[in-house]
C-alpha positions as a Markdown table, in Angstrom:
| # | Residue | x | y | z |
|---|---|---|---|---|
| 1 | Unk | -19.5 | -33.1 | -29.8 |
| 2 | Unk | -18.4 | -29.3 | -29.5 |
| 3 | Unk | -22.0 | -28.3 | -29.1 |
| 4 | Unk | -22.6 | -30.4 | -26.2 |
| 5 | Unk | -19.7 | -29.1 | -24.4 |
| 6 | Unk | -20.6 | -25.8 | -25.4 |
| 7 | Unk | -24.1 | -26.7 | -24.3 |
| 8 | Unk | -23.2 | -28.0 | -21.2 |
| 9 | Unk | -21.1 | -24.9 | -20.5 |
| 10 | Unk | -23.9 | -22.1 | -20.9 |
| 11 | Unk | -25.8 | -24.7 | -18.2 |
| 12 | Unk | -23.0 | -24.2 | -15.8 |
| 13 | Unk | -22.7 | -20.7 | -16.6 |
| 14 | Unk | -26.3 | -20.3 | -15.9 |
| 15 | Unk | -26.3 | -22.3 | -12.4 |
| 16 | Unk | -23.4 | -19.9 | -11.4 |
| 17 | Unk | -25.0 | -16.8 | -12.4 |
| 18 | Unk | -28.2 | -18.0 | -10.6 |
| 19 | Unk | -25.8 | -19.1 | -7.3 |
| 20 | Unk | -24.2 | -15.6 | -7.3 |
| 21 | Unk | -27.7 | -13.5 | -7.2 |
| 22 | Unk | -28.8 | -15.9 | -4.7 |
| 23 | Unk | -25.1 | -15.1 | -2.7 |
| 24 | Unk | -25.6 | -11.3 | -3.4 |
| 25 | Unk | -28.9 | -10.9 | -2.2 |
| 26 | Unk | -28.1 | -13.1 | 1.4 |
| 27 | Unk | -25.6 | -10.5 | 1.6 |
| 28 | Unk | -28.1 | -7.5 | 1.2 |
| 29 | Unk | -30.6 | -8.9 | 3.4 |
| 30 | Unk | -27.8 | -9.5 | 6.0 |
| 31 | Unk | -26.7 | -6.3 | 5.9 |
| 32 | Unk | -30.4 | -4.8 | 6.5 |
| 33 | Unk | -30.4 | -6.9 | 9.1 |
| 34 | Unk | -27.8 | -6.1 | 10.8 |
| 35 | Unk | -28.0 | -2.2 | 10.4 |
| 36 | Unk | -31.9 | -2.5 | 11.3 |
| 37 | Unk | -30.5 | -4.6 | 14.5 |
| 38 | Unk | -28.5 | -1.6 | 15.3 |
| 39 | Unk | -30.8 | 1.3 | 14.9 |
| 40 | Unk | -32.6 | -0.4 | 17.1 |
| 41 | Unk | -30.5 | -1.1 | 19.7 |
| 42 | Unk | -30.0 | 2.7 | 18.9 |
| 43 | Unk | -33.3 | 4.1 | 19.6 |
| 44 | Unk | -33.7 | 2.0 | 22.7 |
| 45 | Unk | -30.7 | 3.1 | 24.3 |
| 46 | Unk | -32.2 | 7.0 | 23.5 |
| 47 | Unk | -35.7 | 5.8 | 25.0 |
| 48 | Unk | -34.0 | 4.6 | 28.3 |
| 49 | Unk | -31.9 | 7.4 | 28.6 |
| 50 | Unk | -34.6 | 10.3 | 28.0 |
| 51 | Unk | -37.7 | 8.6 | 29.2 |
| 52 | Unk | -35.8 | 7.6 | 32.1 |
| 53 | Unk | -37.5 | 3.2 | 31.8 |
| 54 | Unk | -34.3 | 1.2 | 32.0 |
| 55 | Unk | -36.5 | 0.3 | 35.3 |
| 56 | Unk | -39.9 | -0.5 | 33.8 |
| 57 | Unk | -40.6 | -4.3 | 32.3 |
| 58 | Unk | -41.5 | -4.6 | 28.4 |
| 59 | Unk | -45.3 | -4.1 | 29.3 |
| 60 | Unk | -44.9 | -0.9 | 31.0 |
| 61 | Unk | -42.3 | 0.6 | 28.9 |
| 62 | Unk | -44.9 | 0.0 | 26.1 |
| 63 | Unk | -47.4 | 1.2 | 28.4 |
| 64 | Unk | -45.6 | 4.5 | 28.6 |
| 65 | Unk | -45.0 | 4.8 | 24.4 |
| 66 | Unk | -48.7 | 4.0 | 24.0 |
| 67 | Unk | -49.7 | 6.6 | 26.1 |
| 68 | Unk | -47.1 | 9.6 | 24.9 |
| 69 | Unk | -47.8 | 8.3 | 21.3 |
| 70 | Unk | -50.4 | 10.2 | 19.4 |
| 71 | Unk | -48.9 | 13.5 | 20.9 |
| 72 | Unk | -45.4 | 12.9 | 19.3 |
| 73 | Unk | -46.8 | 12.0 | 15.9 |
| 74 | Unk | -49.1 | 14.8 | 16.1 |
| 75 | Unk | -46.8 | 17.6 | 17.4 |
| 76 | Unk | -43.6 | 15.7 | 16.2 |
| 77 | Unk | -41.8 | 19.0 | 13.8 |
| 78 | Unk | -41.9 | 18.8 | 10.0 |
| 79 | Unk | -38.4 | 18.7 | 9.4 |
| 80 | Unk | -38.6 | 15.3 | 11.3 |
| 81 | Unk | -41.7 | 13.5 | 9.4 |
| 82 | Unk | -41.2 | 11.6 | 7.0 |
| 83 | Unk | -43.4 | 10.1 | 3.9 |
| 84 | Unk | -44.1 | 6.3 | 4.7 |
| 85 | Unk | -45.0 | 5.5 | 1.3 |
């Protein structure tokens, strides 16, 4: 009788264990998510402001990236490249 309730514990125990890694990692991925969403919006406010495309459709602001590109990732400083690994 004890060991069945004890048994029946460790299962509960082990379905709330399980419940809170699923919780935490929702949380992480919604956190990413939300700071990726905002670097982004980030970076294109830069891109409109420097490259002047607030203007331009999606097409020809990609246009534009495409063709500037190779040169930034070529002659982009050191101190601002970073391992992609």
């Amino acid at each position: 009788m004890v060991t069945n309730k004890i048994d029946k514990i460790d299962k509960q125990i082990e379905k709330l264990e399980t419940e809170k890694k699923i919780l935490k990692r929702n949380i992480n991925n919604h956190l990413s998510r939300k700071e990726r969403t905002r670097r982004l919006i980030q970076i294109g406010a830069l891109a409109e402001k420097y490259f002047e495309i607030s203007h331009n459709n999606l097409d020809e602001v990609e246009e534009i990236f495409l063709q500037f590109s190779s040169y930034i990732k070529h002659k982009k400083l050191n101190k601002h490249k970073k391992n992609l690994q």
